[in-house]
C-alpha positions, 0 to 999 in steps of 0.5 A: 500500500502507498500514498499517491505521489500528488500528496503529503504523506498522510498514511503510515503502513507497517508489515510483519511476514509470518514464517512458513510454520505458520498455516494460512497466514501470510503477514499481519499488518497495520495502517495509520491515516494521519489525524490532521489532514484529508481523508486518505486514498487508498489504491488496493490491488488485486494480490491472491489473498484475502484480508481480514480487517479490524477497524478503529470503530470494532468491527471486523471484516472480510474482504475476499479476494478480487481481480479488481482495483478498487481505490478506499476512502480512510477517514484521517485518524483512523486504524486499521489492523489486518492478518492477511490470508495466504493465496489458496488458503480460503478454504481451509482457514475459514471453512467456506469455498473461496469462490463465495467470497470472491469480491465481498466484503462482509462482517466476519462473523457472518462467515465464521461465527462469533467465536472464530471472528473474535478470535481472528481479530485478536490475532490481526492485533497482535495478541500471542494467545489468541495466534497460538489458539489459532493454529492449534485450532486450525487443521491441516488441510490435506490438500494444503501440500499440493496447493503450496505446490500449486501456488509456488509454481503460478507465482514463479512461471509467469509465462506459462500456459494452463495445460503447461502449469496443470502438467507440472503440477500434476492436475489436469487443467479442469482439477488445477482449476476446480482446486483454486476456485474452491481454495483460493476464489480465482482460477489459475490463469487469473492468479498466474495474471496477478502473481506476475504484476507484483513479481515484476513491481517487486523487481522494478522496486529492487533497491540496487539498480533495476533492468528497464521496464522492457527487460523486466516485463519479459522477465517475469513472463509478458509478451511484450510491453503492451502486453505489461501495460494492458495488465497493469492498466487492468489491475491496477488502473494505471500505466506501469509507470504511474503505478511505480511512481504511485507505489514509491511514494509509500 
């Protein structure tokens, strides 16, 4: 998440990883808006995953995953805290098929319950015990070895093509795309579209000097820079240029 550059800085982000013992959590993280200054908005782009939120007014949501940008409204002054869920693991982390969340957003406790949902908030703040009750509670998907499988290659095979990445994982094309759909809410083509955006914004936005946006565009898998700028407008709504210069503010 970042600022856009026409403004003051008016959002402060932080992120912390979860390891992989962790199951179906990737990060935890929190943002800020500023007390004194505008309404803050925020561009939020399609990642795989899905978020759930406690805001500063005590409610908690879910939001599902999405093949569309949306830009948010923060009010100035407002908090929000978040665990962010693991591409894929939808399903088994709050027991509902993916694909009925896909592009919701609801209260957590109508997906979960009131136990579940109080629980997840807890840990989206930060609360020890209630993480360590989460992952004793949370059971090992059978599927959660080969969906990591499955998930790993998609992210890392920005090129291929679906009968190519069913092949390597050993799933026909309509088992590798029923599998998704009901873990992570997205077939694979689509998440294969979303996990090459940000592999090649991860690369642009490498510290040590970057190869042009051409180089890195065939890099990550695109045909061509057209073929980059019809996904990153897409996607994100901006060009790649105006996304990076967008995402270097924060």
């Amino acid at each position: 998440m970042a600022e856009s550059p026409s403004q003051i800085r008016t959002s402060t982000y932080v992120e912390h990883a979860f390891g992989g013992d962790w199951q179906h959590v990737s990060a935890r993280w929190a943002q800020r808006i500023a007390a004194a200054g505008p309404a803050h908005q925020q561009l939020v782009l399609p990642d795989g995953s899905a978020d759930i939120i406690v805001c500063d007014d005590g409610s908690v949501l879910l939001v599902g995953p999405t093949l569309e940008p949306a830009v948010v409204n923060l009010p100035a002054g407002s908090t929000y805290r978040s665990l962010r869920l693991r591409p894929g693991a939808v399903r088994a982390a709050l027991g509902v098929p993916a694909l009925e969340l896909r592009d919701h957003i609801s209260p957590l406790q109508d997906v979960v319950g009131r136990r579940a949902a109080r629980e997840l908030a807890m840990t989206a703040a930060g609360n020890r015990a209630a993480a360590e009750s989460l992952q004793r509670r949370w059971a090992r998907s059978p599927q959660e070895t080969r969906l990591r499988r499955v998930i790993g290659w998609l992210a890392r095979n920005g090129g291929a093509n679906v009968d190519e990445i069913a092949t390597a994982t050993g799933l026909s094309p309509r088992q590798l795309r029923r599998l998704l759909l009901d873990h992570a809410g997205v077939g694979p083509k689509s998440l294969q579209r979303v996990f090459r955006l940000h592999r090649f914004l991860e690369l642009m936005q490498q510290p040590v000097g970057g190869s042009p946006l051409g180089v890195t565009a065939a890099e990550v898998g695109y045909f061509d820079q057209a073929h980059l700028t019809r996904e990153s407008k897409a996607l994100s709504g901006l060009t790649p240029t105006a996304l990076l210069q967008y995402l270097a503010v924060g």
